[in-house]
C-alpha positions as CSV (number, residue, x, y, z in Angstrom):
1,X,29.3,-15.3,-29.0
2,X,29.3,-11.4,-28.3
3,X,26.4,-9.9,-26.6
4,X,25.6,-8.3,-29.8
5,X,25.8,-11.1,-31.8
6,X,23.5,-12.8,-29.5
7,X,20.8,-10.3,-29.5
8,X,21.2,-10.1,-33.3
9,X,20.4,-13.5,-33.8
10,X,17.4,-13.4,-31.2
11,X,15.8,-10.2,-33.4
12,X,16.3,-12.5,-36.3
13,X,14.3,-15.6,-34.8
14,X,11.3,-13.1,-33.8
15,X,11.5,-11.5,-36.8
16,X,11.6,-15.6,-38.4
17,X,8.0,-15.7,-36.7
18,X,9.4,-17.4,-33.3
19,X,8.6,-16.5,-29.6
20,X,11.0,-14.2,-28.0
21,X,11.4,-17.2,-25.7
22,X,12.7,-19.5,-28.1
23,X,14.5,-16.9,-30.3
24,X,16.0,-16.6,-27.3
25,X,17.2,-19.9,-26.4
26,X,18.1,-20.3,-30.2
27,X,20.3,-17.7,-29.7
28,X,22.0,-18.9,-26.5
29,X,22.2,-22.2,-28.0
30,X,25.5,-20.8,-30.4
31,X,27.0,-19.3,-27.3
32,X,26.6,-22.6,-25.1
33,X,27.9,-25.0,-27.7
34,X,30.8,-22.7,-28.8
35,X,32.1,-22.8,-24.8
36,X,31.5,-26.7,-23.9
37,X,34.0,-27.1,-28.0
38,X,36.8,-26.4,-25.6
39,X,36.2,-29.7,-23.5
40,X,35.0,-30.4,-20.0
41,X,37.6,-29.8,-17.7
42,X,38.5,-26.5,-16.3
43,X,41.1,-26.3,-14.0
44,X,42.1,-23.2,-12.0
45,X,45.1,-22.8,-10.3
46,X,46.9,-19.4,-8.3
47,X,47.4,-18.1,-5.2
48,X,45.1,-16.9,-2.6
49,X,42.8,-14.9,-4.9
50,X,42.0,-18.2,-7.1
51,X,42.0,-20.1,-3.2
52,X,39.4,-17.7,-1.6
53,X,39.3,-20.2,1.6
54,X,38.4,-23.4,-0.5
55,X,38.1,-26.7,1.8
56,X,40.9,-28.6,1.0
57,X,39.6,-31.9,1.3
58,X,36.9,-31.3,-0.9
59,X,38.5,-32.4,-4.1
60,X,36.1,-33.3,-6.6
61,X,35.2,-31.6,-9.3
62,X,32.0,-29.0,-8.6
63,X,31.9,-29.4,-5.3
64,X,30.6,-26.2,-3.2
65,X,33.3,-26.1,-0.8
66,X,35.7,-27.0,-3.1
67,X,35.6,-24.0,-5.1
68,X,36.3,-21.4,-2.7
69,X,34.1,-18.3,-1.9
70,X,35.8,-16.0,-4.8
71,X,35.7,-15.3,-8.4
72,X,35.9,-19.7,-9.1
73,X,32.8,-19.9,-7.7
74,X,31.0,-17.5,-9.5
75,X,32.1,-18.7,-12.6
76,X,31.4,-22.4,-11.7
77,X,27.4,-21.2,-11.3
78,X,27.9,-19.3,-14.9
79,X,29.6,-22.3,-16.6
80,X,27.4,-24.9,-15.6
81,X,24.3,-22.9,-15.6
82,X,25.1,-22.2,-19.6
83,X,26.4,-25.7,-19.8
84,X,23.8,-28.5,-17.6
85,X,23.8,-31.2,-20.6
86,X,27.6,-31.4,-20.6
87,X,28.6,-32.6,-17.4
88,X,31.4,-29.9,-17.0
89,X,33.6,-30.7,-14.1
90,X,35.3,-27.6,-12.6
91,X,38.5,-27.7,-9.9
92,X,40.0,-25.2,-8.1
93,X,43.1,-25.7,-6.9
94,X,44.9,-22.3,-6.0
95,X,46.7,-22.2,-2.8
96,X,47.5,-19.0,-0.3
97,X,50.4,-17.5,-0.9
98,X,51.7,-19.3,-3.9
99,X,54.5,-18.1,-6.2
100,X,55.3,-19.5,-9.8
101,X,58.0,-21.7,-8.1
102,X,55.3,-23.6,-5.2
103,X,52.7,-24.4,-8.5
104,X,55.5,-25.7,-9.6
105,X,56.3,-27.9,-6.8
106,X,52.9,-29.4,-6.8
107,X,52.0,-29.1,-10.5
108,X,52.2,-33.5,-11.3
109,X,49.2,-33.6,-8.4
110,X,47.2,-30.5,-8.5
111,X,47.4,-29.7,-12.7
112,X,49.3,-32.9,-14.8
113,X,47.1,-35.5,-13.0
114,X,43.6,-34.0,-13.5
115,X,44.1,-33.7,-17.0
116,X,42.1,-30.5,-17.8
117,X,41.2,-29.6,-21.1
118,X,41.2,-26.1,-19.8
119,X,43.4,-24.4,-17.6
120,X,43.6,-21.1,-16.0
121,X,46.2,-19.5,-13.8
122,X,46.5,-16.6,-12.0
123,X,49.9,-15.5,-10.1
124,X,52.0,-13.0,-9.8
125,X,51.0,-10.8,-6.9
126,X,53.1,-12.7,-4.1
127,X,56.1,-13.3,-6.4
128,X,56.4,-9.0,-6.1
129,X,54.4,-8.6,-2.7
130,X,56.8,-11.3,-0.7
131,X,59.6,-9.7,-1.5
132,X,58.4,-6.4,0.2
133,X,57.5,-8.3,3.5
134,X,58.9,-12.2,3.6
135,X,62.4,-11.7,2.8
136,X,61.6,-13.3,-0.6
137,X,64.3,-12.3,-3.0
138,X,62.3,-13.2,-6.3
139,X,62.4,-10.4,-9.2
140,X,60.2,-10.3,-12.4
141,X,62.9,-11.8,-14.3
142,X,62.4,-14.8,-12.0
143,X,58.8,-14.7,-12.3
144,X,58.6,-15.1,-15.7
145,X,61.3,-17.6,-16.1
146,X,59.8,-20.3,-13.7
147,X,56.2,-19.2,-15.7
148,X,57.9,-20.4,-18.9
149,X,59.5,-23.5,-17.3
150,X,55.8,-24.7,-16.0
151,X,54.4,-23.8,-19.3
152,X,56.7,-25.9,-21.2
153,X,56.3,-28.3,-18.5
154,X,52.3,-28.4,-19.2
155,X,52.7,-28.3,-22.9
156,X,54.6,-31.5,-23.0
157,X,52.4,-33.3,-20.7
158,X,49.6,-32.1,-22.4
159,X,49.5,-30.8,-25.6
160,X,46.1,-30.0,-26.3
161,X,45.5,-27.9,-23.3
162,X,44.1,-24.6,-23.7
163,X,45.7,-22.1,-21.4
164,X,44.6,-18.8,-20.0
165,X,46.7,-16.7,-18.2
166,X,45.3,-13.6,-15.7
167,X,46.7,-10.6,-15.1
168,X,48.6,-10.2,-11.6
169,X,46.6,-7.3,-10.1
170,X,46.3,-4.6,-7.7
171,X,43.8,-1.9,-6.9
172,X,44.9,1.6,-6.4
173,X,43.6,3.0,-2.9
174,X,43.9,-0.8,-1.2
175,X,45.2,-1.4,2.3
176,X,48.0,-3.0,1.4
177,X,49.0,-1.0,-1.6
178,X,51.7,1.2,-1.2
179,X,54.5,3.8,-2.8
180,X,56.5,0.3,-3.3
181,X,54.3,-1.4,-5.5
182,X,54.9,1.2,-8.4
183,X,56.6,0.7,-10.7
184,X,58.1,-2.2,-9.8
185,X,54.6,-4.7,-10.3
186,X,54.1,-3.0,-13.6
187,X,56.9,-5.5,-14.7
188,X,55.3,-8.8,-13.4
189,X,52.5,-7.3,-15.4
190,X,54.0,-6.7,-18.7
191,X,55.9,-10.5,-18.3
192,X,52.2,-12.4,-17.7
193,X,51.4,-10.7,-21.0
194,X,54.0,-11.8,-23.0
195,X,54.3,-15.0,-21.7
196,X,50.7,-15.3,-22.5
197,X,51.6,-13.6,-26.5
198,X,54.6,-15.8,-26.8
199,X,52.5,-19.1,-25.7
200,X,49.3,-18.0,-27.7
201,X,47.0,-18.4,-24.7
202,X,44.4,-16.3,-23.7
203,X,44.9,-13.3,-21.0
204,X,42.6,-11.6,-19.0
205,X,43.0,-8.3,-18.3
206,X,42.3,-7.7,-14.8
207,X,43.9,-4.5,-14.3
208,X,42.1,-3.1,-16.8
209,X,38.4,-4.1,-15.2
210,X,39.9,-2.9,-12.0
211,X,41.1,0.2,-13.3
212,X,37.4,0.9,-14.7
213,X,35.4,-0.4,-11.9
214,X,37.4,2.5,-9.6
215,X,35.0,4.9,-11.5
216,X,31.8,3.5,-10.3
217,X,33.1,2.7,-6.3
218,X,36.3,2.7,-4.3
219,X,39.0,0.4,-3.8
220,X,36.7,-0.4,-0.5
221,X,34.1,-1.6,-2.5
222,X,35.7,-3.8,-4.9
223,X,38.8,-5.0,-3.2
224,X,39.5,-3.3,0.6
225,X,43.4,-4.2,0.5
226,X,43.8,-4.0,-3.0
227,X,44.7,-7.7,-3.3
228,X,41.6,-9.8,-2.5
229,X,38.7,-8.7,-4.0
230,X,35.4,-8.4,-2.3
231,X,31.9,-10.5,-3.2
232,X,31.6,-7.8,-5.8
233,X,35.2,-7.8,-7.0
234,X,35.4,-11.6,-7.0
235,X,32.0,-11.0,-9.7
236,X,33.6,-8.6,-11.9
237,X,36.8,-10.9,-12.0
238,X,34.6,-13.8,-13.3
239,X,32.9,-11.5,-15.9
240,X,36.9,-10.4,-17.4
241,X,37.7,-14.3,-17.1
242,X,34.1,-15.3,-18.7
243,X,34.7,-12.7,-21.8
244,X,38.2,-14.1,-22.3
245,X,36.8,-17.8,-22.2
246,X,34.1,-17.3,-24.7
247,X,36.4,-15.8,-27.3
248,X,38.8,-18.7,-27.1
C-alpha cells in the first residue's frame, strides 16, 4: 500500500470515530497482509553488495550474522517487524565477487534447494568491473545471456517464484569509479532491465535512488568507492528494494 493510501485510510478510521492508534494499525494492517500474499521465503542472492561480510556458517533463515551488515539486513528488521505473526524466514546468500556465471555454479544449493517464494538478485557490477582489473573477458552480451540461462533455469524448477531483479549500480564521485566505467556499465544496466521486462519481474531502480541521494550528500556519504554502499547507503538500498516489494 502507498504511503498515501495508508494515511488515507488512517484519516478515514478517525474520522469513523476510532483512535489514531488503531486507525493506525487498521491501516497498516492492508499494507502487512498485502506483503506476507507473496509467501514466506525471501531469498537474496548477489555479489558482495548483497554479501556485506555475512558469516557463512550461519545458514539459517533470520539469523543475525547470517544476513550480512548491508542493505539484507535492514530489510530483514523492516520485513519481519511489519510481518511478526507470519514467521517469515529470510536468507542471504550473496557471495564477494560473484558474476552471473558463479550464481550459476552454485544455484541447486544456495537458490533451487531453499525453495523461496521470493527471490531477489542483484549482479552485474563485477561482470563489467572484472574485466577492467582481473583479466575477466566477460561483455554485457555475456552478462545478460547467462542472466537468462539462470532465469529459465529457476523458472523451471520453480514456477511460482516471484523474481526481483536490482539494478547493477555505481555512484558517480566513488573511489573506484573511473573514465572506464562510462559508457560501457550503462549496457549491463539497460540488459538487467530488460531481462527484468522480458521475465515480468520486478526491478529496482538503484541508480536512480543513487543518482538522487548525490543531491543531499556525496558519494562519500552514501557509498565511498562507489560500489559498496555505506550504513546509510545500504538504508536507502533497502527503502528502493522495500518500494518495489510492496507493489509486487
Amino acid at each position: 500500500m502507498e504511503r498515501r493510501a495508508l494515511i488515507k485510510n488512517i484519516a478515514a478510521g478517525i474520522v469513523a470515530g476510532m483512535a489514531p492508534s488503531a486507525a493506525w494499525a487498521a491501516g497498516k494492517k492492508d499494507e502487512i497482509n498485502s506483503i506476507t500474499e507473496l509467501g514466506r521465503t525471501i531469498l537474496f542472492q548477489g555479489d558482495s553488495i548483497t554479501d556485506a561480510g555475512r558469516q557463512r556458517d550461519a545458514s539459517g533463515p533470520n539469523h543475525r550474522e547470517g544476513l550480512g551488515r548491508g542493505y539484507v539486513f535492514h530489510l530483514a528488521g523492516m520485513l519481519l517487524k511489519d510481518s511478526p505473526h507470519k514467521e517469515l524466514e529470510l536468507y542471504n546468500r550473496g557471495i564477494s565477487g560473484n558474476k552471473v556465471f558463479q550464481l550459476a555454479e552454485r544455484w541447486g544449493a544456495d537458490c533451487l534447494d531453499i525453495k523461496p517464494d521470493v527471490l531477489s538478485i542483484l549482479i552485474g557490477v563485477n561482470d563489467f568491473w572484472h574485466t577492467l582489473s582481473n583479466s575477466y573477458n566477460g561483455t554485457a552480451a555475456v552478462y545478460e545471456r547467462d542472466f537468462r540461462k539462470l532465469l529459465d533455469n529457476t523458472m523451471e524448477k520453480l514456477p511460482e517464484v516471484k523474481i526481483i531483479i536490482g539494478e547493477p549500480f555505481i555512484v558517480k564521485g566513488g573511489t573506484a569509479i573511473t573514465a572506464q566505467w562510462y559508457p560501457a556499465f550503462k549496457d549491463y544496466q539497460e540488459a538487467s532491465f530488460n531481462i527484468a521486462r522480458d521475465y515480468n519481474c520486478a526491478f529496482v531502480p538503484y541508480q536512480a535512488y543513487f543518482d538522487q541521494a548525490l543531491e543531499e550528500a556525496p558519494a562519500a556519504f552514501w557509498c565511498p568507492d562507489g560500489v559498496h554502499p555505506s550504513i546509510a547507503g545500504a538504508a536507502l538500498m533497502a527503502e528502493a528494494w522495500y518500494n518495489t516489494y510492496r507493489k509486487i
